[in-house]
DRENMARZA-262511 format. One record per residue: x, y, z of N, C-alpha, C, O in turn; residue in three letters; residue number from 1. Coordinates in steps of 0.2 Angstrom, whole numbers, plus 5000, padded with zeros to 4 digits. Atoms other than C-alpha are relative to their C-alpha. Layout:
DRENMARZA-262511
{nx=X&ny=Y&nz=Z&cax=X&cay=Y&caz=Z&cx=X&cy=Y&cz=Z&ox=X&oy=Y&oz=Z&res=ALA&n=NUM}
...
This chain:
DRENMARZA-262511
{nx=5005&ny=4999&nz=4994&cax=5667&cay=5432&caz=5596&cx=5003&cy=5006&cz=5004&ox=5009&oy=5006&oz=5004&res=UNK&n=1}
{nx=4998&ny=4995&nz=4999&cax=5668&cay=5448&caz=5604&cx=5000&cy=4999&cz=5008&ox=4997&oy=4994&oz=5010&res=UNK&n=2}
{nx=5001&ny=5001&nz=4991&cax=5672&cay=5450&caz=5625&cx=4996&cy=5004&cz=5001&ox=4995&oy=5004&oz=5007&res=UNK&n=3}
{nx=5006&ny=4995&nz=4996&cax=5658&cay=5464&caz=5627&cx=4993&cy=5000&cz=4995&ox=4992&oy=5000&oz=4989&res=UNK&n=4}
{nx=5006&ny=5000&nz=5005&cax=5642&cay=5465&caz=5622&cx=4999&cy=5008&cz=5001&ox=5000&oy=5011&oz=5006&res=UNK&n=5}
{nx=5002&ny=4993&nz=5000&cax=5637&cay=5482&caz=5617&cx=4994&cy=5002&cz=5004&ox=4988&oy=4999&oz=5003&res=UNK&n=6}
{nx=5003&ny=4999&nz=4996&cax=5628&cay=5491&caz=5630&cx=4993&cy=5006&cz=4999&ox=4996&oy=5012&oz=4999&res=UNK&n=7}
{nx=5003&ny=4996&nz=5005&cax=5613&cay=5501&caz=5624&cx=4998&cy=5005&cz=5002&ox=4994&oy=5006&oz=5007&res=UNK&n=8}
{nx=5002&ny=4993&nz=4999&cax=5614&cay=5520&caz=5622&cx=4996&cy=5003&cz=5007&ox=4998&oy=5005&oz=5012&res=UNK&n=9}
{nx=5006&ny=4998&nz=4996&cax=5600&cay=5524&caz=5631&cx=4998&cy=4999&cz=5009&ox=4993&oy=5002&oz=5012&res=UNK&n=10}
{nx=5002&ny=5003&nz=4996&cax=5600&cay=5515&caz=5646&cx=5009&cy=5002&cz=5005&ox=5014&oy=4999&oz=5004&res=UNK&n=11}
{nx=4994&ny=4996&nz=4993&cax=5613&cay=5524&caz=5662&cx=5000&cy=4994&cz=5004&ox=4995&oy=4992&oz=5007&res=UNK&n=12}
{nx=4999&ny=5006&nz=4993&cax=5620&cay=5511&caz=5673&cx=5005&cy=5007&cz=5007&ox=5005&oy=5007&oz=5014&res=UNK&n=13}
{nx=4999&ny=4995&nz=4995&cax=5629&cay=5527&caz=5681&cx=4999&cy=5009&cz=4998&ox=4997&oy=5011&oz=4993&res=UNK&n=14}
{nx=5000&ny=4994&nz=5001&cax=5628&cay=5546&caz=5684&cx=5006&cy=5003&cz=5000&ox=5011&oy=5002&oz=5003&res=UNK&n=15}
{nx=4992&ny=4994&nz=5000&cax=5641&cay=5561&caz=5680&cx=5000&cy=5002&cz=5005&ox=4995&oy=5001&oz=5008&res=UNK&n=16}
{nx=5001&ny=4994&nz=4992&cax=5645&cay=5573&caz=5695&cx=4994&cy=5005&cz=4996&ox=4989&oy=5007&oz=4999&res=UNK&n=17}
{nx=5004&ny=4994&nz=5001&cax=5635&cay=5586&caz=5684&cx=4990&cy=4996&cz=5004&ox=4986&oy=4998&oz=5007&res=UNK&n=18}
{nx=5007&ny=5003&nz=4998&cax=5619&cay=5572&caz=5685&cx=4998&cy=4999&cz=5006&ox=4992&oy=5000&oz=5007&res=UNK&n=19}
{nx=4999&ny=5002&nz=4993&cax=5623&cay=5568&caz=5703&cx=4996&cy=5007&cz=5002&ox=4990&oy=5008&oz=5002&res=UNK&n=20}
{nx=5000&ny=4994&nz=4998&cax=5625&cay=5588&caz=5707&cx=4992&cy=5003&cz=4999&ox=4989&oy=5006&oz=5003&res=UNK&n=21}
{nx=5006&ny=4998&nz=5001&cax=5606&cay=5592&caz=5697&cx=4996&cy=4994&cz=5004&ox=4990&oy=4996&oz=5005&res=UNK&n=22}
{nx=5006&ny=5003&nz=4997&cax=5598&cay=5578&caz=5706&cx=5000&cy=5001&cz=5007&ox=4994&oy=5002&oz=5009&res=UNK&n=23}
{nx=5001&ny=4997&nz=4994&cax=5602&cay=5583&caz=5722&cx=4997&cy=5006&cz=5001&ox=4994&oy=5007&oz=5006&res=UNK&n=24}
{nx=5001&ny=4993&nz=4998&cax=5598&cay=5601&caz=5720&cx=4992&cy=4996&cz=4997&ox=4988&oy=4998&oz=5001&res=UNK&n=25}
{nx=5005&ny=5001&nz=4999&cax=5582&cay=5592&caz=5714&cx=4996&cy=4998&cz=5005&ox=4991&oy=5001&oz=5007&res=UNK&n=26}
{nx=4999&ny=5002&nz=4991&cax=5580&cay=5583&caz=5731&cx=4997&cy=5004&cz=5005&ox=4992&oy=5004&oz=5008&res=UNK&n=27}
{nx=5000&ny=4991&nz=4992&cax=5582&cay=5599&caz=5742&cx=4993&cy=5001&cz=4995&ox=4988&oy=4998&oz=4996&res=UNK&n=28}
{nx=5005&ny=4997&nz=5000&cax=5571&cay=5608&caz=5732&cx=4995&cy=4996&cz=5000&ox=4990&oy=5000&oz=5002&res=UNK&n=29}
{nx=5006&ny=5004&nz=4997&cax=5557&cay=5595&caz=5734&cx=4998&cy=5000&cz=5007&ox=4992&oy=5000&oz=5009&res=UNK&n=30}
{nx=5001&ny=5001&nz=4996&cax=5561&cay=5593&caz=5749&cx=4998&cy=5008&cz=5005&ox=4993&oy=5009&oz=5009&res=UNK&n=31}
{nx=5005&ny=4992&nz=4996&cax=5558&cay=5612&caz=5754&cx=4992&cy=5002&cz=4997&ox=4989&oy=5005&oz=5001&res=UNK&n=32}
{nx=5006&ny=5000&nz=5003&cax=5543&cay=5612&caz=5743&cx=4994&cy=4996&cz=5006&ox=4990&oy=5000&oz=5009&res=UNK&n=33}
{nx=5002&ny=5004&nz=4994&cax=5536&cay=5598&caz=5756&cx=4999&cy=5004&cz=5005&ox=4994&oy=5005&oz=5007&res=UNK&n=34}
{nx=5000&ny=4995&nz=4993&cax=5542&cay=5608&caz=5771&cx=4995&cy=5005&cz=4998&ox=4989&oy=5004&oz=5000&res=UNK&n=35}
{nx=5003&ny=4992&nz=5001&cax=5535&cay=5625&caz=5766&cx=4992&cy=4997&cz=4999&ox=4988&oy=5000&oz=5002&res=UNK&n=36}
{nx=5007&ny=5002&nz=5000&cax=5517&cay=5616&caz=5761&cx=4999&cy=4998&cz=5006&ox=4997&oy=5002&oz=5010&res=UNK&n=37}
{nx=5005&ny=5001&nz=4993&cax=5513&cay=5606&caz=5775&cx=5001&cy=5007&cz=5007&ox=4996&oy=5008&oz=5010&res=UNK&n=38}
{nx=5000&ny=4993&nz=4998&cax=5519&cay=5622&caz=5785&cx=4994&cy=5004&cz=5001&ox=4991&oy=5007&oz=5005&res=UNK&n=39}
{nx=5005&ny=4993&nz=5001&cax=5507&cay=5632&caz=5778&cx=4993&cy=4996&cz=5000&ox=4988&oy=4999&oz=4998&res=UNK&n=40}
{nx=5006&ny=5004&nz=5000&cax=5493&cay=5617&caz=5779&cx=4998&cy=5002&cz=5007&ox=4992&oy=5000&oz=5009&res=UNK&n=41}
{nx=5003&ny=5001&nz=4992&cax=5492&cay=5621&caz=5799&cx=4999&cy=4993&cz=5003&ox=4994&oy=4993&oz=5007&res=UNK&n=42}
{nx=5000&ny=5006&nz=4995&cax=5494&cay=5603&caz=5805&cx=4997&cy=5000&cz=5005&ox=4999&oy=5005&oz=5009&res=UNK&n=43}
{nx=5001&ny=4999&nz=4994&cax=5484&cay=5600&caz=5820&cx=5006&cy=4996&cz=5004&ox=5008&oy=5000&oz=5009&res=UNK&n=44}
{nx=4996&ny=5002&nz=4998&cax=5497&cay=5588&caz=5825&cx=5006&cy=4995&cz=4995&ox=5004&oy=4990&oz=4992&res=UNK&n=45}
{nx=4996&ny=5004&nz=5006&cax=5513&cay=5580&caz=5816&cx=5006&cy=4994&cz=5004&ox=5009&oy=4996&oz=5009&res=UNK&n=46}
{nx=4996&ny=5005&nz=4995&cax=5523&cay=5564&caz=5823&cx=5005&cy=4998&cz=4993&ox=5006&oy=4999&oz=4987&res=UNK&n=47}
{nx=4994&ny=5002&nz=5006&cax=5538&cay=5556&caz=5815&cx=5001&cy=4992&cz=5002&ox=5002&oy=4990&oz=5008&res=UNK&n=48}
{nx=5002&ny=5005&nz=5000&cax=5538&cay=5538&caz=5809&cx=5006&cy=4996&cz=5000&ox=5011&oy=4998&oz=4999&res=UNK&n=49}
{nx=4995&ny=5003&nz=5000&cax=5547&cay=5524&caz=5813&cx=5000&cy=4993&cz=4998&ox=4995&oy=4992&oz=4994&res=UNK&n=50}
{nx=5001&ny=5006&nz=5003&cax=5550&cay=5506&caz=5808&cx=4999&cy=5001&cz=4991&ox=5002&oy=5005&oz=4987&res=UNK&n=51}
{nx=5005&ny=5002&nz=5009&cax=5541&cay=5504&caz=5790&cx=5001&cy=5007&cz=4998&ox=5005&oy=5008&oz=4993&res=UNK&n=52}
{nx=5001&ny=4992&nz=5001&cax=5539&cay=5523&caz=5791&cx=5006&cy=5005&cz=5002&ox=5004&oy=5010&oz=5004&res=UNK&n=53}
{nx=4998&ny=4998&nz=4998&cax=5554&cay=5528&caz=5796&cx=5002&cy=5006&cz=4993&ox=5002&oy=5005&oz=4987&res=UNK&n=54}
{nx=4998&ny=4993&nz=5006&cax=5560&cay=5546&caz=5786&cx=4994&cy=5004&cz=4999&ox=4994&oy=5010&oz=4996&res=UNK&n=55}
{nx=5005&ny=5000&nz=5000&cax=5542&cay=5547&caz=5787&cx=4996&cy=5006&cz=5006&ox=4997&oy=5004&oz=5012&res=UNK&n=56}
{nx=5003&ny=4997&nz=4995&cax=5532&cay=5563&caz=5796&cx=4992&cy=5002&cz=4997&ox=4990&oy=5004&oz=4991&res=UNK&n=57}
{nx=5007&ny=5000&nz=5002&cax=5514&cay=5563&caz=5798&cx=4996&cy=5007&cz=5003&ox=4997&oy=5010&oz=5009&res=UNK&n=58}
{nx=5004&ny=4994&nz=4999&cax=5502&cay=5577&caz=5798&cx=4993&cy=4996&cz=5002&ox=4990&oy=4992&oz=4999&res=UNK&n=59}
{nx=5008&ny=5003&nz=4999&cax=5487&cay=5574&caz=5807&cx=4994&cy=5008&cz=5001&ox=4995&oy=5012&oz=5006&res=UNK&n=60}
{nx=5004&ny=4995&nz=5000&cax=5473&cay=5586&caz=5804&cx=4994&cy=5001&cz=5003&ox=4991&oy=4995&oz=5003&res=UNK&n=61}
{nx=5007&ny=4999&nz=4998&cax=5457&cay=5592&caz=5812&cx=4996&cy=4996&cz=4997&ox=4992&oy=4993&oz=5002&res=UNK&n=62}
{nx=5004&ny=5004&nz=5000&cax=5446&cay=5582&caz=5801&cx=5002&cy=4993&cz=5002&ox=4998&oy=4989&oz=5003&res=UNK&n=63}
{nx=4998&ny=5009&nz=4998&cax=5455&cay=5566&caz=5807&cx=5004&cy=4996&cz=4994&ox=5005&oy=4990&oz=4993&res=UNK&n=64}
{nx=4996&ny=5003&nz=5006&cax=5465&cay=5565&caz=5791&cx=5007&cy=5000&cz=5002&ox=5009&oy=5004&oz=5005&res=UNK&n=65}
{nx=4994&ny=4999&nz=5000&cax=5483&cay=5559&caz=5791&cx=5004&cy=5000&cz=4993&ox=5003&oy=4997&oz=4988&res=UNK&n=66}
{nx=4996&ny=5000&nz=5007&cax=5495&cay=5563&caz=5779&cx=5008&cy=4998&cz=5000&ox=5013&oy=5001&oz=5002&res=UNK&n=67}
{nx=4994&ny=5000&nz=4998&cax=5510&cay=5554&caz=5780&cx=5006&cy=5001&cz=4993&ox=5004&oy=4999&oz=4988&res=UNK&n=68}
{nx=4995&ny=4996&nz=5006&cax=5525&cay=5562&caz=5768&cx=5010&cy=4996&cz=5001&ox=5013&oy=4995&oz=5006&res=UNK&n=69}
{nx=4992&ny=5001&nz=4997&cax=5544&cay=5555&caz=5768&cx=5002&cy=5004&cz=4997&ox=5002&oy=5005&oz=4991&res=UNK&n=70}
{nx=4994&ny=4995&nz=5000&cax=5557&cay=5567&caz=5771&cx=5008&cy=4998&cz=4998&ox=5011&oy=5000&oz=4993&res=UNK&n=71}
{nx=4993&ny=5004&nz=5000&cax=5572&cay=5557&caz=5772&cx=5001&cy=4991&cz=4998&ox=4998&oy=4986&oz=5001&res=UNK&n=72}
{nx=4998&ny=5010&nz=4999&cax=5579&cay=5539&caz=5766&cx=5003&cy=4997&cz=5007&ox=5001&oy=4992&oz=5009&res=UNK&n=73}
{nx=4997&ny=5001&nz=4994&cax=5592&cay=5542&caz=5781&cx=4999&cy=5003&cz=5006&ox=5002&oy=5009&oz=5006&res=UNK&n=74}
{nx=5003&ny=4994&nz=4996&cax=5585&cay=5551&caz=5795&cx=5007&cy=5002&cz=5004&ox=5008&oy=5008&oz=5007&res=UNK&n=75}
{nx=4993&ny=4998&nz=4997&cax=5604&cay=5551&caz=5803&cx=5004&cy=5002&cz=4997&ox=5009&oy=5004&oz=5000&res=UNK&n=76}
{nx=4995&ny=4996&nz=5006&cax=5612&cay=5557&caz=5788&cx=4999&cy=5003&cz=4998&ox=5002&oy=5007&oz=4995&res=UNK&n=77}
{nx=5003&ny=4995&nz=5006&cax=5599&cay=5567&caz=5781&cx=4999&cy=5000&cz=4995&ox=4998&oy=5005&oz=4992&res=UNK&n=78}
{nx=5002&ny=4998&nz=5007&cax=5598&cay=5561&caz=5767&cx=4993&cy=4999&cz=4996&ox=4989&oy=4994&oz=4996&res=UNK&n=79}
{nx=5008&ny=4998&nz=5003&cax=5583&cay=5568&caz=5757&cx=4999&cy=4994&cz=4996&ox=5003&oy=4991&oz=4993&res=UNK&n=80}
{nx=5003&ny=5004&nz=5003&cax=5572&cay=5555&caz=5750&cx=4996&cy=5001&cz=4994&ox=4993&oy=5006&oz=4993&res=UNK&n=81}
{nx=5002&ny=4996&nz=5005&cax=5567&cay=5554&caz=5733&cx=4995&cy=4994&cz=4997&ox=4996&oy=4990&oz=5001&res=UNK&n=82}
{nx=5008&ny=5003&nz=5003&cax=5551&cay=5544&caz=5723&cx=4997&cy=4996&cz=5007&ox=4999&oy=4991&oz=5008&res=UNK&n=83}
{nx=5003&ny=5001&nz=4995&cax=5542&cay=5542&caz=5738&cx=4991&cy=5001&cz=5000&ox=4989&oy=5007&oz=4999&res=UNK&n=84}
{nx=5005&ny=4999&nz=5001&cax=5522&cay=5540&caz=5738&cx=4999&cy=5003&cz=5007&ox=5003&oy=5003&oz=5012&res=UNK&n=85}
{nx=5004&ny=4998&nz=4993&cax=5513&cay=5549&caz=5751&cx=4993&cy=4996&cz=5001&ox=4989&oy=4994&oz=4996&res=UNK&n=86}
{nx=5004&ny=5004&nz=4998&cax=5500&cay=5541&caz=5761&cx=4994&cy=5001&cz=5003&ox=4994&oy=5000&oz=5009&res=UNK&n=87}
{nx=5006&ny=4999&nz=4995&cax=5483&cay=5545&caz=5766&cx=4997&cy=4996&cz=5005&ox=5001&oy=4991&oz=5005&res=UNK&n=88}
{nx=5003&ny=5003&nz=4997&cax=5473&cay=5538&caz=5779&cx=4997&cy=5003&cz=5005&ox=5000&oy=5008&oz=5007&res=UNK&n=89}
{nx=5004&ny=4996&nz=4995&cax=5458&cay=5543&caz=5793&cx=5004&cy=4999&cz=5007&ox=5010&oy=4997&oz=5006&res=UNK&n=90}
{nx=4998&ny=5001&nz=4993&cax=5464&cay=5542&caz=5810&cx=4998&cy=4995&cz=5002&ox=5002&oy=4990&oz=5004&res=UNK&n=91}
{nx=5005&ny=5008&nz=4996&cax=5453&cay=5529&caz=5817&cx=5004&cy=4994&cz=4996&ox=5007&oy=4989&oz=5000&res=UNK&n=92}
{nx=4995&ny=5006&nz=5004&cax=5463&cay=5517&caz=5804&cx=5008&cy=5001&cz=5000&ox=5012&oy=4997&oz=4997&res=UNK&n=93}
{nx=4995&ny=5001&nz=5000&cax=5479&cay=5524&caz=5806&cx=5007&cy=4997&cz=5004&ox=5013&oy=4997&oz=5002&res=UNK&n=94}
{nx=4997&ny=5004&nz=4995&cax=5487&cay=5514&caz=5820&cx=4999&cy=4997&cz=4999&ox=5003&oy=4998&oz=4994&res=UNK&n=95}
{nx=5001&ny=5005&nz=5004&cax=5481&cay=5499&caz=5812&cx=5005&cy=4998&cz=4993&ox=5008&oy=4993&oz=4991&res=UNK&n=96}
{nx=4999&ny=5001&nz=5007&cax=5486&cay=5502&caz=5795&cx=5008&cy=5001&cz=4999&ox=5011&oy=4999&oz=4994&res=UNK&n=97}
{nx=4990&ny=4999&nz=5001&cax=5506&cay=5508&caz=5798&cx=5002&cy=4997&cz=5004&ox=5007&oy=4999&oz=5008&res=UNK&n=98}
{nx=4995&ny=5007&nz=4996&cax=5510&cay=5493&caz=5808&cx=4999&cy=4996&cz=4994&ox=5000&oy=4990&oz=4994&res=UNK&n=99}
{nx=5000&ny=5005&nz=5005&cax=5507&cay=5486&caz=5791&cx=5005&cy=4998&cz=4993&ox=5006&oy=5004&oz=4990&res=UNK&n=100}
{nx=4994&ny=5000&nz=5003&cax=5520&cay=5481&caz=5779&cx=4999&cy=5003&cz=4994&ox=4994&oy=5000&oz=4991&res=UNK&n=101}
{nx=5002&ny=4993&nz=5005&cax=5521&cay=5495&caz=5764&cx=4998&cy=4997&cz=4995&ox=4995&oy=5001&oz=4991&res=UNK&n=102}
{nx=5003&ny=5001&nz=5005&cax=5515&cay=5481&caz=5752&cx=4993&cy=4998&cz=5000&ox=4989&oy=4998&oz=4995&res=UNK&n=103}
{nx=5007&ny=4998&nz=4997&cax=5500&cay=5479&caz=5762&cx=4995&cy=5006&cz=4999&ox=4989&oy=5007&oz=4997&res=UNK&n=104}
{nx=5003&ny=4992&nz=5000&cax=5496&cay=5495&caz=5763&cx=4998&cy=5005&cz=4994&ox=4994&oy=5009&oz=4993&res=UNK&n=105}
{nx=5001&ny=4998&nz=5006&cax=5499&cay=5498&caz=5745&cx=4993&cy=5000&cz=4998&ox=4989&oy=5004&oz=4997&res=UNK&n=106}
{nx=5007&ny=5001&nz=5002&cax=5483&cay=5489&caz=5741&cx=4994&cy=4999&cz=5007&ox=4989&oy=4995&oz=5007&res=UNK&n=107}
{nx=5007&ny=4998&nz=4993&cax=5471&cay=5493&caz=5759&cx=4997&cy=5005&cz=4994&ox=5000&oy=5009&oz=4990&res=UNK&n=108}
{nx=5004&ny=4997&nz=5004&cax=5456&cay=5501&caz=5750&cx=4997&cy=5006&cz=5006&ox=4992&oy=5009&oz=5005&res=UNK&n=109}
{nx=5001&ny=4995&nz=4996&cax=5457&cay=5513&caz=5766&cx=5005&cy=5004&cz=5000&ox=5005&oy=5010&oz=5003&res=UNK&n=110}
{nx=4996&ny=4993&nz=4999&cax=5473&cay=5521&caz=5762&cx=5000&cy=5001&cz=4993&ox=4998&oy=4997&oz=4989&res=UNK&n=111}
{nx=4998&ny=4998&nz=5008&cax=5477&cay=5532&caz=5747&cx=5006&cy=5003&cz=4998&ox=5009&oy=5008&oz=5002&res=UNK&n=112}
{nx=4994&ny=5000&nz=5003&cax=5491&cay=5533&caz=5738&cx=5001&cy=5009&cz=4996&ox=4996&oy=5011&oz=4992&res=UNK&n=113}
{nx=4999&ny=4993&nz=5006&cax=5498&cay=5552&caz=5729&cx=5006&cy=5000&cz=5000&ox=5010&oy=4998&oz=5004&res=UNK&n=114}
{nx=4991&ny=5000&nz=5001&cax=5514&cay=5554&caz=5720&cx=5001&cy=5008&cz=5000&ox=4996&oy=5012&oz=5000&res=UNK&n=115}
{nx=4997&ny=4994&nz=5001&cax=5524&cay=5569&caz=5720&cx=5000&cy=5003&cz=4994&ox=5005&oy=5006&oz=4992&res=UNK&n=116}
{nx=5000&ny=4999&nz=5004&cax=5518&cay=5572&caz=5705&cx=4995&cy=5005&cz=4996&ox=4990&oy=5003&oz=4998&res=UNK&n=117}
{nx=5006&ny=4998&nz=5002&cax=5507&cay=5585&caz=5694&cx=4997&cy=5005&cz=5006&ox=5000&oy=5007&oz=5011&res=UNK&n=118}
{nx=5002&ny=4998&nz=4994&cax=5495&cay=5592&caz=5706&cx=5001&cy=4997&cz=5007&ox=4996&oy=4996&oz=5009&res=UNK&n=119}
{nx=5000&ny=5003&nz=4995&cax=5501&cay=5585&caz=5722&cx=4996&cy=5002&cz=5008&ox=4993&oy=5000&oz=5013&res=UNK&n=120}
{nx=5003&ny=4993&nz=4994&cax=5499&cay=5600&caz=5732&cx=4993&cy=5000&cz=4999&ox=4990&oy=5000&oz=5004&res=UNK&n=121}
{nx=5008&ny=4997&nz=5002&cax=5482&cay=5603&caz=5726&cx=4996&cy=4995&cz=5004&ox=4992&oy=4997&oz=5008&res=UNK&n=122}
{nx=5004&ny=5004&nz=4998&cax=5476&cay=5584&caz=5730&cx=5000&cy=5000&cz=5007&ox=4996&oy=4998&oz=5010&res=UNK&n=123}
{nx=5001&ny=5002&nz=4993&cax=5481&cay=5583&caz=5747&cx=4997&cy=5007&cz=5002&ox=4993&oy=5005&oz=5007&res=UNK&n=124}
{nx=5005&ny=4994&nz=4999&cax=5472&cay=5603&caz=5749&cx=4992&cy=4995&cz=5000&ox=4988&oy=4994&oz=5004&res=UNK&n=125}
{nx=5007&ny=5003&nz=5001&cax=5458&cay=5593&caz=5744&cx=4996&cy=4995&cz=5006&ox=4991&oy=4995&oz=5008&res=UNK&n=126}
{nx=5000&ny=5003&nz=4994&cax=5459&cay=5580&caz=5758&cx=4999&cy=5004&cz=5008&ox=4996&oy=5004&oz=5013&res=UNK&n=127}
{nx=5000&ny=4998&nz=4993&cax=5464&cay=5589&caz=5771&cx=4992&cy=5007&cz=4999&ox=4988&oy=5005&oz=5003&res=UNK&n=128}
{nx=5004&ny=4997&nz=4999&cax=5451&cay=5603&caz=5769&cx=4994&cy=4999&cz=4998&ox=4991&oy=5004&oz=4997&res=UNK&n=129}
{nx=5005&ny=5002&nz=4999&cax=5437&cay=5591&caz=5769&cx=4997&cy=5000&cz=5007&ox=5000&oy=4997&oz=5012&res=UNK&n=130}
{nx=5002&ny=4997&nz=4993&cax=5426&cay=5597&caz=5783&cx=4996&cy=4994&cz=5003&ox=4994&oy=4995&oz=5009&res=UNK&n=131}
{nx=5004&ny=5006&nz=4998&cax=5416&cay=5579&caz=5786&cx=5008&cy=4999&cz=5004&ox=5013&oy=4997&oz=5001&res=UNK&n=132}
{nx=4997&ny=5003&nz=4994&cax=5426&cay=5576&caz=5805&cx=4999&cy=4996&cz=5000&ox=4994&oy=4994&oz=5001&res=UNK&n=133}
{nx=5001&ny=5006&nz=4998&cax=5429&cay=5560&caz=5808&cx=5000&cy=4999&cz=5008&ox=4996&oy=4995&oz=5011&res=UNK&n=134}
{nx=4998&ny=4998&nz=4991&cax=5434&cay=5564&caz=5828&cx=5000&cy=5007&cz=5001&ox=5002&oy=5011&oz=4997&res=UNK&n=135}
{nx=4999&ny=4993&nz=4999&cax=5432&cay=5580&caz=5837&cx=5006&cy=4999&cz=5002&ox=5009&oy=4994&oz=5001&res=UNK&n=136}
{nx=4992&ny=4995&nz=4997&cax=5448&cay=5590&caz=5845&cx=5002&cy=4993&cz=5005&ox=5006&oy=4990&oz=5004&res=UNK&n=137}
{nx=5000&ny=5002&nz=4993&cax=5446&cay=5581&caz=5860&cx=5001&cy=4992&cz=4999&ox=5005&oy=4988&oz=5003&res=UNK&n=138}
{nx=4997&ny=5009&nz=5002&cax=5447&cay=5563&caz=5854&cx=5004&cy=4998&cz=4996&ox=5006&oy=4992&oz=4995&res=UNK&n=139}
{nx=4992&ny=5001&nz=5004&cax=5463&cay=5566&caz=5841&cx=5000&cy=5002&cz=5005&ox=4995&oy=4999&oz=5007&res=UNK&n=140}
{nx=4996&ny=4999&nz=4994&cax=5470&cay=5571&caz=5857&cx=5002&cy=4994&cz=5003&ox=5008&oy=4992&oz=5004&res=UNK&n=141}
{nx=4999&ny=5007&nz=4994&cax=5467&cay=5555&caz=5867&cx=5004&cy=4994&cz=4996&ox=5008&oy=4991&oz=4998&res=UNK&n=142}
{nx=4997&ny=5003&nz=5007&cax=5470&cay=5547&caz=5849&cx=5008&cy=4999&cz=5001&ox=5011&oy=4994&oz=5003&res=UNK&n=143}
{nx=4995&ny=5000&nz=4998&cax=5486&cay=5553&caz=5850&cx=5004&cy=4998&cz=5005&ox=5008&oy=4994&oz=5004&res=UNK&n=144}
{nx=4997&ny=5002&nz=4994&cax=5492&cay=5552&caz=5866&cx=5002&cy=4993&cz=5001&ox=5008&oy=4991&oz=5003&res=UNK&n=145}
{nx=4999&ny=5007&nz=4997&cax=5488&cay=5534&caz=5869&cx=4999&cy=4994&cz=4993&ox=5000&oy=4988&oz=4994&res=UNK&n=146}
{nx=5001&ny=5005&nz=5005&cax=5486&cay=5526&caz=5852&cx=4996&cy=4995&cz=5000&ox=4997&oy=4991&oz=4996&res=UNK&n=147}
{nx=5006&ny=5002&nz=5000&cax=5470&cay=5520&caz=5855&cx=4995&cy=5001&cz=4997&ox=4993&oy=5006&oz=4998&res=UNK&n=148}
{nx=5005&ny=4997&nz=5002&cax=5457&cay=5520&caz=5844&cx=4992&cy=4996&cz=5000&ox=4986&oy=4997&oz=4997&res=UNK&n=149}
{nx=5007&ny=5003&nz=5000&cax=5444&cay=5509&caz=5850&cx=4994&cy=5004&cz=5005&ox=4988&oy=5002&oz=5004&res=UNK&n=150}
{nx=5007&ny=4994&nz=5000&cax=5434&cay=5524&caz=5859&cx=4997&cy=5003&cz=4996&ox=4992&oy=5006&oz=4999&res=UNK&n=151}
């Protein structure tokens, strides 16, 4: 009878410093990839998430779309987060829906789910630069402010 069972090839229970060292510079560079998009998307305005959402910075757009993106797993340490979905949802629903716990929200047929993957960039272009307003200027503002969406 043998004391080990053989452990199969294929399957990594740990990382070398080289694997660690490529995943990280994977990380950053995603994570500047992130930055530099929503950048250049023009945010109307961007808030940062807490609880459920924490690491979590939301882009909220002129048409009323939010996009919420996780930056970080630790936001005190900084450490960049990695397979993270991004989160769509309108404004009018989003105060409701991220007080909701993430397996909740997974399946709400008001939020939409994109991976970092393939076109990422492209689909949320596509989102945000749908021109059908759901709020003017002036009521994402109040939105904002006060968390209120029942005007």
């Amino acid at each position: 009878e043998k004391d080990f069972i053989p452990r199969d090839k294929n399957v990594r229970n740990y990382l070398t410093e080289e694997e660690r060292r490529q995943k990280q510079e994977k990380l950053v560079e995603l994570y500047m990839q992130k930055k530099d998009f929503y950048d250049r998307t023009d945010p109307f305005f961007r808030i940062i998430g807490k609880n459920t959402f924490e690491g979590y910075v939301g882009h909220i757009y002129t048409n009323g779309k939010v996009v919420l993106d996780k930056f970080f797993e630790n936001q005190e340490t900084g450490r960049v987060a990695e397979n993270q979905a991004i989160y769509v949802m309108d404004i009018s629903d989003f105060y409701r829906l991220s007080s909701l716990p993430k397996q909740e929200l997974i399946h709400n047929p008001l939020c939409k789910r994109i991976y970092h993957a393939g076109n990422w960039q492209g689909k949320i272009q596509t989102v945000i630069g749908d021109k059908r307003k759901s709020k003017t200027a002036e009521q994402l503002k109040e939105l904002i402010k006060t968390g209120n969406v029942q005007k």
